[in-house]
N, C-alpha and C positions, 0 to 999 in steps of 0.2 A: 254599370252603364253598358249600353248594346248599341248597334248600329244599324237593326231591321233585317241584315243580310241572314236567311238562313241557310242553311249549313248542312244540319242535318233532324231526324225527324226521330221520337220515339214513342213508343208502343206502350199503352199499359197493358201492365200484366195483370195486376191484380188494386183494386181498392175497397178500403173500408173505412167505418169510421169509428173517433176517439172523441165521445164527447160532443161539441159544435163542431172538431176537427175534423179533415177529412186528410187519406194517407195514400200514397199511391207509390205501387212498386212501379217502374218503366226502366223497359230494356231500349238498348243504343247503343249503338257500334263507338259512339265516342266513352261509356261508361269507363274504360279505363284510364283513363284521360284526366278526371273526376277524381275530387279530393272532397273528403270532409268540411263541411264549412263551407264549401264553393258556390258562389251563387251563380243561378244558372234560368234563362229566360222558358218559362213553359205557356207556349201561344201567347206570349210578350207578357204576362204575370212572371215575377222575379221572386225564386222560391230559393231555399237553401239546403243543398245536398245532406241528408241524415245518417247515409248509410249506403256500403256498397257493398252488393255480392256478386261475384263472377260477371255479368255481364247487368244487370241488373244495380239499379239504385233506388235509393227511396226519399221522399218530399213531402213535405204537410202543407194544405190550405189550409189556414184559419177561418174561422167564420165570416171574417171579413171582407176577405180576399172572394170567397165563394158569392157572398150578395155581388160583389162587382164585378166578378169574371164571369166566364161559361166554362170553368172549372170543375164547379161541380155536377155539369154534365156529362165528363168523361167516364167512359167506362172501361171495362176491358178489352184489349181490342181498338180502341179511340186511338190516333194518330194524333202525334203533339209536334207543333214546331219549336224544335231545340237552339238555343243561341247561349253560347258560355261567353261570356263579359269579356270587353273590349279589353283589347292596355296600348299602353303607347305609341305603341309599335303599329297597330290595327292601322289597315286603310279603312278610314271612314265612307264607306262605297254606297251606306244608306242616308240616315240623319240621327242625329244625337236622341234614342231611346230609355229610357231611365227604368223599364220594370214596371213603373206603376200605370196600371191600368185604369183610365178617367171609368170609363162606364162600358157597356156591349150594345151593339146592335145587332139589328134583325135582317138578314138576307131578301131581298125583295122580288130581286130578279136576277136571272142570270141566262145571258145569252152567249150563242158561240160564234165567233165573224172570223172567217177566215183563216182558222186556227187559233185564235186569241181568244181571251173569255172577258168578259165584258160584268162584274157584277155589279149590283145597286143595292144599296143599304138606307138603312131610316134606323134613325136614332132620337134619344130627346132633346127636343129645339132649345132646352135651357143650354145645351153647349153650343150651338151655332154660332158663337159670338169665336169659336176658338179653332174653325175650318175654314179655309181660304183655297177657291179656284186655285188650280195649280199646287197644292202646298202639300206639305208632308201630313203622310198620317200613318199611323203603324195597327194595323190590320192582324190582327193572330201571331203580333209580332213583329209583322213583316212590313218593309222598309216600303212605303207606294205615295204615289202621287195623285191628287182627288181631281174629278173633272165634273160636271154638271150638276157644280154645289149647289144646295139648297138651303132653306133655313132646320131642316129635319131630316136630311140626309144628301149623299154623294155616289159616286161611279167610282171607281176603282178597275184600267185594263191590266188585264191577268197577261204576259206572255206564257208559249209552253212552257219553257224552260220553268218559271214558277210556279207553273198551274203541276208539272208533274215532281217538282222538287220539294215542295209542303202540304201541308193539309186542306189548300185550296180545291183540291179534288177530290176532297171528299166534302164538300159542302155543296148545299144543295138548297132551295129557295125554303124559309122558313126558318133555318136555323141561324143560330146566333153566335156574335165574335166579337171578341175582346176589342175594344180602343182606346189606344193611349195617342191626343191632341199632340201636336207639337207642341216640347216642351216654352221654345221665346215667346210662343205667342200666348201663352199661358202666363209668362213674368210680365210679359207687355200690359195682355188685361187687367193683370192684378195694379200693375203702377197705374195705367188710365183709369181705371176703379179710383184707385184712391184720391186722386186729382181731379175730381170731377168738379163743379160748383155747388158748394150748401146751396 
């Protein structure tokens, strides 16, 4: 479980692939930090630490993971937003993030106002039912608030602070980011699904 806020960002170093699988070394200032078994949010995909050497760790996407993320776009070089799993303790400063990534969308626009960054995204309208004016949505991870909803997409204001503390700044119109809906309104639809009239 994560709570959107990032933290801090890491680099891959090198990948390849095993199979459908895909393996990525990344380096991170939090790598010592990092246990075996730990899971840990990459661009809000919920991967499980493999392996650690000196500054450097290692993570596998399954094929799975890769149809639904923009995972398997990273390369060497690519900048990851990092988030290691809430506990108790955590102030919950974003909104309840769970790892699993619904689907990604596509960058449409992006504009700069006044030092803020303004982007626009388009996704597929079968999830529209699961974005609300105002409401949470987690962006590469990252904990944001949606404003000029659509049935096919939403705005998202960047502040600096977050435009130079994640990998928002390095995204640029065309390219694509992980989304994970708010998880309530996900249990919501599924109960109003079911209750509906034969």
């Amino acid at each position: 479980m994560f709570s959107g806020i990032i933290k801090n960002l890491g680099i891959v170093v090198d990948t390849y692939q095993e199979g459908t699988n895909k393996i990525f070394w990344i380096k991170s200032e939090i790598t010592p930090e990092l246990h075996i078994d730990q899971s840990l949010s990459h661009n809000g995909a919920c991967l499980t630490v493999e392996a650690i050497k000196d500054d450097l760790y290692r993570v596998t996407a399954i094929a799975e993971t890769l149809v639904k993320t923009n995972l398997g776009s990273l390369k060497s070089d690519s900048r990851v937003n990092l988030e290691k799993s809430i506990t108790m303790e955590t102030l919950l400063d974003g909104h309840i993030v769970q790892g699993h990534v619904d689907t990604t969308a596509a960058c449409i626009e992006v504009k700069s106002i006044e030092g803020s960054h303004v982007f626009s995204f388009q996704f597929d309208p079968s999830f529209r039912d699961l974005i609300i004016e105002k409401g949470s949505i987690a962006v590469n991870g990252i904990s944001l608030t949606v404003f000029d909803c659509k049935n096919d997409g939403f705005n998202v204001a960047i502040i600096p602070y977050t435009f130079s503390n994640t990998n928002f700044s390095d995204l640029n119109k065309g390219d694509t980011v992980n989304i994970e809906f708010d998880v309530i309104g996900k249990y919501i639809k599924r109960v109003m699904g079911n209750n509906r009239p034969a």
